[in-house]
C-alpha positions in Angstrom: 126.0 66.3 27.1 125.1 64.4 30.2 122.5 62.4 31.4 119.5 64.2 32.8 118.3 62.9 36.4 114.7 63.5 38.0 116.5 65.3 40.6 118.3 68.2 38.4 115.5 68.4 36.0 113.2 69.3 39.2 115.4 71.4 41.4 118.9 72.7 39.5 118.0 72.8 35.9 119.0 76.7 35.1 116.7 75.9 32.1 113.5 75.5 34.4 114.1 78.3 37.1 111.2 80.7 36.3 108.9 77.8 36.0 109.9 76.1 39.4 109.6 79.2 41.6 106.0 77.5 43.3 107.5 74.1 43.7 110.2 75.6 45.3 108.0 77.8 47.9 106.0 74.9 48.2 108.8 72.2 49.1 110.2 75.3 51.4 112.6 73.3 53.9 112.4 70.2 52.0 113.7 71.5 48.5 115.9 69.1 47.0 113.8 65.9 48.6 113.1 63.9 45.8 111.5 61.3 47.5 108.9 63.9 49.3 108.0 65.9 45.7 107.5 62.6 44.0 104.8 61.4 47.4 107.6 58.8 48.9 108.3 58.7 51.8 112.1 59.9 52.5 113.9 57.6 55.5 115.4 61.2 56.1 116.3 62.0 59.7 115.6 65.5 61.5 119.6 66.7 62.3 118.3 68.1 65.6 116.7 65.1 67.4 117.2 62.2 64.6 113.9 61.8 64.1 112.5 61.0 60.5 111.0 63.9 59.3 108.2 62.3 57.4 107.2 60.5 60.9 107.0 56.7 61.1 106.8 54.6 58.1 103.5 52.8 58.9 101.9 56.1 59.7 103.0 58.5 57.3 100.8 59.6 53.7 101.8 62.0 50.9 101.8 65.5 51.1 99.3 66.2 48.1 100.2 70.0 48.0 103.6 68.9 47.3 102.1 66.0 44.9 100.3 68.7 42.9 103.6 71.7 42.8 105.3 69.2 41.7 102.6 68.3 38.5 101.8 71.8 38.3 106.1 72.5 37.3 106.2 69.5 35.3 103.4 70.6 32.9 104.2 74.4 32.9 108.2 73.4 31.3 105.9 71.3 28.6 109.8 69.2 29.2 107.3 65.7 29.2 104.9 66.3 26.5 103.5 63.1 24.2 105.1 63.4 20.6 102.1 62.2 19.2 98.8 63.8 19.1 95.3 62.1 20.1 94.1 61.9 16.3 98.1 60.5 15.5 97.9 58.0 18.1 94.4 57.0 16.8 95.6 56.8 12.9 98.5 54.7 14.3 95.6 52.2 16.1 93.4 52.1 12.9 97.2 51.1 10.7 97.8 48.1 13.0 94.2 47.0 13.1 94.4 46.7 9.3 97.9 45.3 9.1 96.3 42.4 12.1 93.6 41.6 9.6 96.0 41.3 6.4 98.3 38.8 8.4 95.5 37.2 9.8 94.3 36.2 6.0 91.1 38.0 6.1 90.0 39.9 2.6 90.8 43.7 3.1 91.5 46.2 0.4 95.0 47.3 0.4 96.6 50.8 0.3 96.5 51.1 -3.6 92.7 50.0 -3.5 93.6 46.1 -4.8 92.2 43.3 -2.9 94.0 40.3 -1.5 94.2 37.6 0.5 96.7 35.3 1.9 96.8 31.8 1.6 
């Protein structure tokens, strides 16, 4: 199996076609601009007059419809979802806080209820 890009995760994915049907009406002429579904600004040129189609450089701003199609997609596939939990991240905190203070010599009651201390 191949690598996944941005770009076929967001507009050829056969996985994510239901899910992207907004993004795509959205994006309408623009579908398959990366650069313009992420906020960027593109360097593309208009093929009619050669003109870049986001505008000049020092003028242009992000399309937040786009901006928010584009969110809107990545959170309906669930594809980027955090593997841990808000009360697992939190445990994971309170473990390193108590593993800091046991290297850093203080008194603490271990795991099996002894107390130590290092020297």
């Amino acid at each position: 199996m191949g690598v996944e890009s941005v770009q076929h995760f967001l507009f050829y994915c056969p996985k994510w076609r239901n899910e992207r049907t907004k993004l795509r009406e959205a994006m309408a002429d623009r579908w398959g601009d990366l650069a313009y579904a992420l906020g960027g600004w593109s360097g593309r040129r208009d093929r009619r007059n050669s003109r870049f189609v986001d505008g000049p450089r020092e003028k242009w701003k992000p399309n937040l419809k786009i901006i928010k199609a584009t969110i809107q997609f990545v959170i309906k596939t669930k594809r980027f979802q955090p593997k841990a939990t808000i009360a697992e991240y939190t445990e994971g905190i309170e473990a390193r806080a108590i593993e800091d203070t046991r290297v850093s010599g203080e008194m603490v009651v271990s795991d099996d209820e002894s107390v130590g201390s290092s020297l």
